[in-house]
C-alpha positions as CSV (number, residue, x, y, z in Angstrom):
1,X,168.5,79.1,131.1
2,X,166.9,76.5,132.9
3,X,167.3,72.7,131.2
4,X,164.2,71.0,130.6
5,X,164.9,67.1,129.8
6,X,162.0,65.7,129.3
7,X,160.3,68.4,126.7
8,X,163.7,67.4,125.1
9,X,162.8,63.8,124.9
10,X,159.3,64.6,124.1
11,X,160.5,66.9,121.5
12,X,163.2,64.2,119.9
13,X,160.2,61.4,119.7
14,X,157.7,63.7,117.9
15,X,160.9,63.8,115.0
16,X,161.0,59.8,114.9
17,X,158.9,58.7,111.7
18,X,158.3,55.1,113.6
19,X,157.2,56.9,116.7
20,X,154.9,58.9,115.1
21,X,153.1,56.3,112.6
22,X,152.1,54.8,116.2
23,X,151.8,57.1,118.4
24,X,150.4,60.4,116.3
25,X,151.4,63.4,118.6
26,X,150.2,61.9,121.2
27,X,153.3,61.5,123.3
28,X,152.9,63.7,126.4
29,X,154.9,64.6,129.8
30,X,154.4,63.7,133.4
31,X,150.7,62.5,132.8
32,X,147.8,61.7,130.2
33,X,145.8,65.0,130.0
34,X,142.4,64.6,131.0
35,X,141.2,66.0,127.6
36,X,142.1,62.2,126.3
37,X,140.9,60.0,128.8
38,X,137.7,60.0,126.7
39,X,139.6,58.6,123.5
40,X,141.5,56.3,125.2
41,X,143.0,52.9,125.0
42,X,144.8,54.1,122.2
43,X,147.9,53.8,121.0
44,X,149.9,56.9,123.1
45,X,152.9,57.3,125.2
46,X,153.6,59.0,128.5
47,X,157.1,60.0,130.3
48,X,157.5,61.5,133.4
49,X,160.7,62.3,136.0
50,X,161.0,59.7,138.4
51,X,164.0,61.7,140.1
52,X,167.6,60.8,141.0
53,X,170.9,61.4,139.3
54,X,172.0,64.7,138.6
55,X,175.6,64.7,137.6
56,X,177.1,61.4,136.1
57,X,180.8,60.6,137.6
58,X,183.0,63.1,136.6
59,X,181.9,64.8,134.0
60,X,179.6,67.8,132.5
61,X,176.3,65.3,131.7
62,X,173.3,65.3,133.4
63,X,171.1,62.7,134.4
64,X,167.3,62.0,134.7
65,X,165.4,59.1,135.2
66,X,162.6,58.5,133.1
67,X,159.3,56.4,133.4
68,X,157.8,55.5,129.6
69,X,154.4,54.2,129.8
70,X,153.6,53.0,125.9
71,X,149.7,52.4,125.8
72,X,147.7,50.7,123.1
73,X,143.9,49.5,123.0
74,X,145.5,46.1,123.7
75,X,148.3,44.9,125.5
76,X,150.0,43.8,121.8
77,X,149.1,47.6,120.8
78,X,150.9,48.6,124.1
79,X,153.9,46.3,123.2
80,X,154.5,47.5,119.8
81,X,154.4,50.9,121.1
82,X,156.8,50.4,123.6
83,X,159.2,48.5,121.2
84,X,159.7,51.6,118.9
85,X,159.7,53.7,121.7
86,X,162.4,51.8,123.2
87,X,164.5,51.7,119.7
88,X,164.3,55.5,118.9
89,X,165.6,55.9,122.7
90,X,167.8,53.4,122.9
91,X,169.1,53.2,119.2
92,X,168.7,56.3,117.6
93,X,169.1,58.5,120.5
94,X,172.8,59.4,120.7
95,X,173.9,63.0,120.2
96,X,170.5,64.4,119.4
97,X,169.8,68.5,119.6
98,X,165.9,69.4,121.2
99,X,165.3,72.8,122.5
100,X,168.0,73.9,124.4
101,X,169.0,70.6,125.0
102,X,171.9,67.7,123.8
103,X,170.8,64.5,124.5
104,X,173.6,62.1,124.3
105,X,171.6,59.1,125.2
106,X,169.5,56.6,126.9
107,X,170.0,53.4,128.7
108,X,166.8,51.0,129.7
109,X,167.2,50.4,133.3
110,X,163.7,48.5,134.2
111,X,161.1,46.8,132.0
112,X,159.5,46.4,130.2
113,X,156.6,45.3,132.3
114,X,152.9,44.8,130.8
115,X,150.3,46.4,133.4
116,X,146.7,47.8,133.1
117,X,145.6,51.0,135.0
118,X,143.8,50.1,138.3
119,X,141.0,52.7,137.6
120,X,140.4,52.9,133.7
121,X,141.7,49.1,132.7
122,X,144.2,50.7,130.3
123,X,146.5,48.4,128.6
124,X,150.1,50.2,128.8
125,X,153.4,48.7,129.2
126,X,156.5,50.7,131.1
127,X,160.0,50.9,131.2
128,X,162.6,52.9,133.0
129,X,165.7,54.8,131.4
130,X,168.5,56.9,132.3
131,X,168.2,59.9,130.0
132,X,172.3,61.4,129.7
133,X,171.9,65.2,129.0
134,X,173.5,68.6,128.8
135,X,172.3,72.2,128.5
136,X,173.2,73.3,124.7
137,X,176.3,76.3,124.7
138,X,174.5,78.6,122.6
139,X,177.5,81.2,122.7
Protein backbone atom coordinates (compact mmCIF):
# COMPACT_ATOMS: atom_id res chain seq x y z
CA UNK A 1 0.00 0.00 0.00
CA UNK A 2 1.47 3.03 -1.19
CA UNK A 3 1.48 6.15 1.58
CA UNK A 4 0.02 9.22 0.50
CA UNK A 5 1.01 12.24 2.98
CA UNK A 6 -0.34 14.93 1.76
CA UNK A 7 -4.18 13.53 1.03
CA UNK A 8 -3.48 12.74 4.77
CA UNK A 9 -2.90 16.35 5.64
CA UNK A 10 -5.50 17.37 3.36
CA UNK A 11 -7.76 14.88 4.88
CA UNK A 12 -6.87 15.97 8.77
CA UNK A 13 -7.60 19.84 7.93
CA UNK A 14 -11.02 19.25 6.24
CA UNK A 15 -11.79 17.60 10.19
CA UNK A 16 -10.50 21.00 11.95
CA UNK A 17 -13.74 23.16 12.77
CA UNK A 18 -11.33 26.44 12.64
CA UNK A 19 -10.01 25.40 9.29
CA UNK A 20 -13.12 24.86 7.85
CA UNK A 21 -15.10 28.12 9.09
CA UNK A 22 -12.26 29.74 6.87
CA UNK A 23 -11.44 27.88 4.40
CA UNK A 24 -14.86 25.79 3.41
CA UNK A 25 -13.51 22.69 1.60
CA UNK A 26 -11.51 24.43 -0.21
CA UNK A 27 -8.13 23.17 0.80
CA UNK A 28 -6.57 21.32 -2.14
CA UNK A 29 -3.14 19.50 -3.10
CA UNK A 30 -0.22 20.41 -5.27
CA UNK A 31 -2.18 23.34 -7.00
CA UNK A 32 -5.47 25.56 -7.20
CA UNK A 33 -7.61 23.76 -9.80
CA UNK A 34 -8.45 25.77 -12.62
CA UNK A 35 -12.16 25.34 -12.00
CA UNK A 36 -11.54 28.18 -9.08
CA UNK A 37 -9.39 30.58 -10.50
CA UNK A 38 -12.70 32.28 -11.59
CA UNK A 39 -13.90 32.67 -7.74
CA UNK A 40 -10.81 33.59 -6.54
CA UNK A 41 -9.14 35.75 -4.02
CA UNK A 42 -10.88 33.83 -1.54
CA UNK A 43 -10.13 32.56 1.43
CA UNK A 44 -8.47 28.86 0.36
CA UNK A 45 -5.47 26.96 1.05
CA UNK A 46 -3.03 24.97 -1.00
CA UNK A 47 -0.16 22.30 -0.02
CA UNK A 48 2.04 20.66 -2.20
CA UNK A 49 5.51 18.27 -1.83
CA UNK A 50 8.44 20.30 -1.97
CA UNK A 51 10.60 16.96 -1.73
CA UNK A 52 13.40 15.89 0.65
CA UNK A 53 13.49 13.77 3.74
CA UNK A 54 12.44 10.40 3.62
CA UNK A 55 13.38 8.59 6.72
CA UNK A 56 14.01 10.69 10.00
CA UNK A 57 17.30 9.44 11.98
CA UNK A 58 16.78 6.20 13.22
CA UNK A 59 13.55 5.43 13.28
CA UNK A 60 10.25 4.06 11.41
CA UNK A 61 8.83 7.92 10.52
CA UNK A 62 8.68 9.34 7.43
CA UNK A 63 9.23 12.73 6.26
CA UNK A 64 7.78 15.25 3.73
CA UNK A 65 8.23 18.65 3.24
CA UNK A 66 5.29 20.72 2.77
CA UNK A 67 4.59 24.12 1.06
CA UNK A 68 1.10 25.84 2.68
CA UNK A 69 0.00 28.65 0.66
CA UNK A 70 -3.12 30.21 2.84
CA UNK A 71 -4.98 32.77 0.42
CA UNK A 72 -7.58 35.34 1.26
CA UNK A 73 -9.16 38.25 -0.91
CA UNK A 74 -6.73 40.37 1.14
CA UNK A 75 -3.45 39.91 2.53
CA UNK A 76 -5.25 40.14 6.34
CA UNK A 77 -7.75 37.32 4.79
CA UNK A 78 -4.52 35.44 3.67
CA UNK A 79 -2.93 35.97 7.29
CA UNK A 80 -5.82 34.77 9.26
CA UNK A 81 -5.96 31.79 7.05
CA UNK A 82 -2.56 30.98 7.48
CA UNK A 83 -2.66 31.45 11.35
CA UNK A 84 -5.26 28.55 11.86
CA UNK A 85 -3.70 26.65 9.35
CA UNK A 86 -0.57 26.91 11.13
CA UNK A 87 -2.23 26.01 14.72
CA UNK A 88 -4.23 22.91 13.55
CA UNK A 89 -0.65 21.70 12.03
CA UNK A 90 1.42 22.72 14.42
CA UNK A 91 -0.87 22.40 17.60
CA UNK A 92 -3.38 19.99 17.12
CA UNK A 93 -1.54 17.87 14.76
CA UNK A 94 0.12 15.12 16.91
CA UNK A 95 -0.89 11.50 16.60
CA UNK A 96 -3.70 12.05 14.12
CA UNK A 97 -5.21 8.94 11.88
CA UNK A 98 -6.10 10.04 7.86
CA UNK A 99 -6.49 7.35 5.29
CA UNK A 100 -3.98 4.94 5.64
CA UNK A 101 -1.93 7.36 7.27
CA UNK A 102 -0.52 8.35 11.19
CA UNK A 103 0.55 11.67 11.22
CA UNK A 104 2.57 12.33 14.30
CA UNK A 105 3.29 15.91 13.51
CA UNK A 106 4.39 19.05 12.00
CA UNK A 107 7.12 21.44 12.51
CA UNK A 108 7.16 25.16 10.62
CA UNK A 109 10.38 25.33 8.99
CA UNK A 110 10.04 28.65 6.73
CA UNK A 111 7.48 31.55 6.88
CA UNK A 112 5.37 32.74 7.05
CA UNK A 113 5.96 35.13 4.17
CA UNK A 114 3.09 37.48 2.60
CA UNK A 115 3.44 37.30 -1.35
CA UNK A 116 0.91 37.97 -4.21
CA UNK A 117 0.80 35.75 -7.40
CA UNK A 118 2.90 37.31 -10.21
CA UNK A 119 0.09 36.56 -12.84
CA UNK A 120 -3.44 36.79 -11.03
CA UNK A 121 -2.31 39.38 -8.08
CA UNK A 122 -3.57 36.86 -5.50
CA UNK A 123 -2.99 37.68 -1.98
CA UNK A 124 -1.58 34.35 -0.23
CA UNK A 125 0.83 33.93 2.39
CA UNK A 126 3.20 30.60 2.69
CA UNK A 127 4.98 28.64 5.06
CA UNK A 128 7.10 25.51 5.01
CA UNK A 129 6.66 22.35 7.36
CA UNK A 130 8.14 19.14 7.98
CA UNK A 131 5.16 16.72 7.97
CA UNK A 132 6.53 13.39 10.47
CA UNK A 133 4.44 10.36 9.08
CA UNK A 134 3.99 6.63 9.01
CA UNK A 135 2.01 4.09 6.87
CA UNK A 136 -1.01 2.84 9.39
CA UNK A 137 -0.38 -1.32 10.39
CA UNK A 138 -3.76 -2.32 9.40
CA UNK A 139 -2.98 -6.08 10.47
Amino acid sequence: MSQDPLSAVITYLKTVTAVTNKTSTRIFGQELPGSQVASMPQQAAVLATTGGLGTVGFTNYRGVRLDVRAYGETPKQAMDVHIVLDDALTGSMVNKDANDTRLYNAELEGGPLGLREPDTNFPFVQASYVIRYNLLDRN
